[in-house]
C-alpha positions in Angstrom: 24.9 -6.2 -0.8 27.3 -8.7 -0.3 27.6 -7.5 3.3 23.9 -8.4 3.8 24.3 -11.7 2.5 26.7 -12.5 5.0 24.9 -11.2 7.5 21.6 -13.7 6.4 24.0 -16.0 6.7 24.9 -15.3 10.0 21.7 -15.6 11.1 20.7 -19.3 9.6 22.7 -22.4 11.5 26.0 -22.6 9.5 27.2 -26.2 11.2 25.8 -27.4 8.0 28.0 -27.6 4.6 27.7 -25.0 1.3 25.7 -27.3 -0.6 22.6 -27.0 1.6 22.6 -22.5 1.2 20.7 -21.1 -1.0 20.6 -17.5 -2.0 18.2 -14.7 -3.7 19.4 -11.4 -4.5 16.6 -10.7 -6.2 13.1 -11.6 -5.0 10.5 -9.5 -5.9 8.2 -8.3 -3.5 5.1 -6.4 -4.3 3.1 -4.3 -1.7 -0.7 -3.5 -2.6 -3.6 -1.7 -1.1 -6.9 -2.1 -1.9 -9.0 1.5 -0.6 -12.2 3.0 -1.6 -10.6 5.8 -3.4 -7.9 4.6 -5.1 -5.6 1.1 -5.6 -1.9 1.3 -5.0 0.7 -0.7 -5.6 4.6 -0.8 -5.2 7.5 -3.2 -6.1 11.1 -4.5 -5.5 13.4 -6.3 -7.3 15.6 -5.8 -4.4 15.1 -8.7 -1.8 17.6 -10.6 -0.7 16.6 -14.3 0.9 19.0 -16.8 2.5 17.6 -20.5 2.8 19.0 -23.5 4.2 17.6 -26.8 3.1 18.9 -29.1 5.3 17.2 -27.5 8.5 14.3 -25.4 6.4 15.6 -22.1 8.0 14.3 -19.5 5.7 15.4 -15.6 6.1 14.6 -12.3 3.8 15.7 -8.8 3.8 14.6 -5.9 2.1 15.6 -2.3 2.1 12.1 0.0 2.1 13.6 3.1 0.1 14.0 0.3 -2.9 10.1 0.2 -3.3 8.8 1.8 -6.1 5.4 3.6 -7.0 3.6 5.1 -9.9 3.6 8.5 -8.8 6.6 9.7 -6.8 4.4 11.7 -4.2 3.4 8.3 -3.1 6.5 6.9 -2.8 7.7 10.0 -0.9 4.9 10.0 1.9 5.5 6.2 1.6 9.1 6.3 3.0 8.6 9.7 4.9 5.4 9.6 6.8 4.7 6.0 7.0 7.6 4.0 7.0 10.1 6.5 8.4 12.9 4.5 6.2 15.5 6.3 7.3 15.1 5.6 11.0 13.7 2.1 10.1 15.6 0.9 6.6 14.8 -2.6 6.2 12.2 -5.0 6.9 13.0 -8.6 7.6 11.6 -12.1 8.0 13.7 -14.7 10.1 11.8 -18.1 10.4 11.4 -21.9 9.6 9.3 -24.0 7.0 7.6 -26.6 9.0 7.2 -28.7 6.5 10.6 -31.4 5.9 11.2 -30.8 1.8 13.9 -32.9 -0.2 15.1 -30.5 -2.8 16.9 -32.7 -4.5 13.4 -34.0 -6.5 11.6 -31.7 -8.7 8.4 -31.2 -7.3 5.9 -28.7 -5.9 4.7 -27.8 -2.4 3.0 -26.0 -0.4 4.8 -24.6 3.2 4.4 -23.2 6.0 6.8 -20.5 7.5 6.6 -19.7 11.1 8.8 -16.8 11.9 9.4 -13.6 13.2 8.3 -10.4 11.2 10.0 -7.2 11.7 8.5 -4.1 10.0 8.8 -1.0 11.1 11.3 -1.8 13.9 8.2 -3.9 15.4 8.6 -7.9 15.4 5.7 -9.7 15.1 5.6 -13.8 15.4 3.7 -15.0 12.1 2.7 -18.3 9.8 2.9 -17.7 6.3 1.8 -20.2 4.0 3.4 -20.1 0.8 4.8 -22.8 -2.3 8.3 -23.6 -2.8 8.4 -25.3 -6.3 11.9 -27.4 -7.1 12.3 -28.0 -11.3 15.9 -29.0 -12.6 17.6 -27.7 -9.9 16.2 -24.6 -9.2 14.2 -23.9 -6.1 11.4 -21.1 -5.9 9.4 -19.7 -3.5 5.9 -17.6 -3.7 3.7 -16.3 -1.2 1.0 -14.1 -1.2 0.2 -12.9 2.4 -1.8 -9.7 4.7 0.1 -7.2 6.7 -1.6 -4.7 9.1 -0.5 -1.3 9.5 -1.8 -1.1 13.0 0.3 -4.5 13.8 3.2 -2.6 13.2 2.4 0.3 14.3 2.3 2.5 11.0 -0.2 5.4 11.8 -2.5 6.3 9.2 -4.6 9.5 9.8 -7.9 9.2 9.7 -8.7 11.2 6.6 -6.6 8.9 4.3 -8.5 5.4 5.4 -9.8 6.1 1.9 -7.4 6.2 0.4 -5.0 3.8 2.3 -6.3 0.1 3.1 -5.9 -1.3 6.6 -4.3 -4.1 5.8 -1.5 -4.6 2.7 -1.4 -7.7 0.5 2.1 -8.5 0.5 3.6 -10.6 -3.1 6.9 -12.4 -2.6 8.7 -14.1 -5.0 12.2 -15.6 -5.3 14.2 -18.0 -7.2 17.6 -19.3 -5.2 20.6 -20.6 -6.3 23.1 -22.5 -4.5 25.1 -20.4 -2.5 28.8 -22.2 -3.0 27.9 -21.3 -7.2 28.1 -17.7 -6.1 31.6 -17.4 -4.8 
């Protein structure tokens, strides 16, 4: 995990000093589809989130196999048939709140992300609107945002559009601390 980190942190503009990193190892991220037959959902605590305050570059990382379902035949078909984790393990967000936040006063907001989502080894350019909250110290971040299967190209036969919705609703949250408090 640690090696992932660093490699978040890689990515983000490090010309800037510890005290403006912050890191999640544990966002949750819930996945949920809405279909005529039958509702499913699916959750990690496994997302890892870099964030840099001082230039609002925001970037999360999560392995697919760490999703888990209610029945385990869904989770199977989940990482087999649609996600092919094992020739596509992680999906990732790389991007930048728009929005200029000093997170050194408590207070709430709501921000926009503009970035580059990769699922399924296909990269897709994407706003998400979401609310980064700051109280005593601590910084958190929610969003609640749609995901099409078609956009990254995850092929659902035609006899399971009943079962499987078009799009996914996509839960994300995280709670950072400062990265130099991690050391």
């Amino acid at each position: 995990m640690k090696y992932i980190i660093v490699i978040l942190l890689g990515w983000l503009n490090i010309n800037h000093t510890a005290q403006d990193l912050y890191t999640c190892k544990n966002a949750r991220i819930t996945l949920f589809s809405h279909a005529l037959i039958e509702d499913i959902n699916a959750v990690t605590p496994a997302g890892l989130s870099v964030y840099n305050a001082a230039t609002g570059e925001l970037d999360f990382s999560v392995a697919i196999s760490t999703f888990h379902f209610e029945k385990a035949f869904m989770q199977q078909h989940f990482n087999s048939d649609y996600m092919e984790s094992d020739k596509y393990p992680r999906a990732t967000f790389k991007g930048k709140i728009q929005e200029r936040i000093d997170v050194t006063k408590d207070g709430a907001y709501t921000v926009n992300v503009t970035g580059e989502l990769t699922v399924h080894n296909v990269t897709q350019t994407r706003t998400i609107q979401g609310n980064l909250t700051v109280k005593n110290g601590v910084i958190t971040m929610t969003s609640e945002f749609m995901v099409k299967c078609a956009d990254h190209h995850i092929d659902i036969p035609q006899i399971l559009f009943y079962h499987i919705a078009e799009s996914i609703k996509i839960t994300v949250s995280a709670a950072y601390t400062p990265y130099n408090n991690q050391k």
